[in-house]
C-alpha positions in Angstrom: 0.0 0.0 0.0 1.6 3.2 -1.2 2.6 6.3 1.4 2.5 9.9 -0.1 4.7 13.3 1.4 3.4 16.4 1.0 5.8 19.3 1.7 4.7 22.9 3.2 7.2 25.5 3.6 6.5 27.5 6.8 7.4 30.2 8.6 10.4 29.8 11.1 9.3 29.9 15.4 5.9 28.2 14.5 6.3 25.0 15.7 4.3 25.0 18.5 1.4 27.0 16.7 1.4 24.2 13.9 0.8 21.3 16.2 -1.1 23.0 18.0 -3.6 23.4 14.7 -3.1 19.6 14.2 -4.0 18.3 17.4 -7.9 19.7 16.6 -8.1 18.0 13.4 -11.0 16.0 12.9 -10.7 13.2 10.7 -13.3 12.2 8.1 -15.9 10.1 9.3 -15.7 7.3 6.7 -11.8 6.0 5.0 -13.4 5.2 1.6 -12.4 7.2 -1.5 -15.1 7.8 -4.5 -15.0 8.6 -7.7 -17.7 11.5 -9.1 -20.1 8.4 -9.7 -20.0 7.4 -6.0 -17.6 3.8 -6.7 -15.3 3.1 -4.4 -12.0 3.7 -5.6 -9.4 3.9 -2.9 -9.2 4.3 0.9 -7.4 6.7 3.0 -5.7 4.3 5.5 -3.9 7.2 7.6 -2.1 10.5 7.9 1.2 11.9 9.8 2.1 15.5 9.9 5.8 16.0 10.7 7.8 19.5 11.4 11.1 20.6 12.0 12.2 24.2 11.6 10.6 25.8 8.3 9.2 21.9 6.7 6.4 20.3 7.5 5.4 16.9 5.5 2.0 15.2 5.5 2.5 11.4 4.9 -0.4 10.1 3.1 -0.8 6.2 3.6 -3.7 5.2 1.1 -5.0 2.4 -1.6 -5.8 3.7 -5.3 -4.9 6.6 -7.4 -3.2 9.3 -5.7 -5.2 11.5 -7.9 -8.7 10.2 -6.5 -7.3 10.9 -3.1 -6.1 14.5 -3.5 -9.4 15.5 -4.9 -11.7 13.5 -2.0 -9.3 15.7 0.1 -10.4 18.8 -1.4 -13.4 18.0 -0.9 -13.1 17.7 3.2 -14.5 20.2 5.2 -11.5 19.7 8.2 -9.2 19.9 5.2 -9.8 23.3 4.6 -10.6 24.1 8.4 -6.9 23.0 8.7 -6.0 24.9 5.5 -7.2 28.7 6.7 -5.7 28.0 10.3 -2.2 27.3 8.4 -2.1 30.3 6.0 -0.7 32.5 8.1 2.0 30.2 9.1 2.9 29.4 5.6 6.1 30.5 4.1 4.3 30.8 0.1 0.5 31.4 0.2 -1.2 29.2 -2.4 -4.4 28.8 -3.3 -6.4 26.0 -1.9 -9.9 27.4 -1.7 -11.1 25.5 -4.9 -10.8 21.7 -6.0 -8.0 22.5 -8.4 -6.4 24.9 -7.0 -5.5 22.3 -3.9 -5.6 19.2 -6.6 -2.6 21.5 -8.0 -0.6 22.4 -4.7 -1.0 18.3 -3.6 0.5 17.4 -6.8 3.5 20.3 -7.4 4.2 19.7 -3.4 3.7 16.0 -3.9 7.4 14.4 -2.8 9.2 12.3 -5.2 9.1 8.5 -3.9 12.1 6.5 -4.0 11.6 3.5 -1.8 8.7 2.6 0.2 9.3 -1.2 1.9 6.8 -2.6 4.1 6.0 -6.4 5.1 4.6 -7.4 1.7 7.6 -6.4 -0.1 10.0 -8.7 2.0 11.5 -11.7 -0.2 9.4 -14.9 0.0 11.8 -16.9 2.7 12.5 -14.1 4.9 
């Protein structure tokens, strides 16, 4: 199951502010990701936020598309809740407010993968 990083550039001293914004966030009340004819299509297994100085990364565990996700995501009230609480802690505004405007930040902010090992990918007699 594939893991996505998201990368915000914040503003330096904020640390405590930031988690602080994080520790409120609701999560949605179902995992299941749908496609605009209401399919299922992916799940949203679970989230981390991480900071240190001026970068924060969201790790995105999910199943499906990346793109399904991203745009179920824009979709999320608490998303945005979380969104407007960050902006002034942000380094670069962006624009977030509509579908592709965030479907754009998730995927130019969208960290490049280069290993992701788990369980299922150990060799067969391990």
């Amino acid at each position: 199951m594939p893991y996505a990083a998201i990368t915000y550039n914040v503003k330096p001293g904020h640390e405590e502010e930031i988690a602080e914004i994080f520790a409120g966030f609701q999560r949605a009340s179902s995992s299941a990701i749908r496609d605009s004819g209401g399919a299922e299509v992916g799940k949203l297994l679970g989230t981390a936020v991480f900071i240190k100085d001026t970068v924060m990364v969201r790790v995105i565990h999910y199943e499906g598309d990346f793109a399904h996700i991203a745009r179920t995501m824009a979709t999320q009230k608490g998303v945005h809740v979380i969104e407007d609480k960050l902006a002034p802690f942000l380094a670069e505004q962006r624009e977030t407010d509509t579908q592709e405007g965030f479907g754009a930040y998730f995927r130019n902010a969208t960290m490049r993968c280069i290993s992701q090992l788990s369980v299922d990918t150990l060799p067969a007699n391990a």
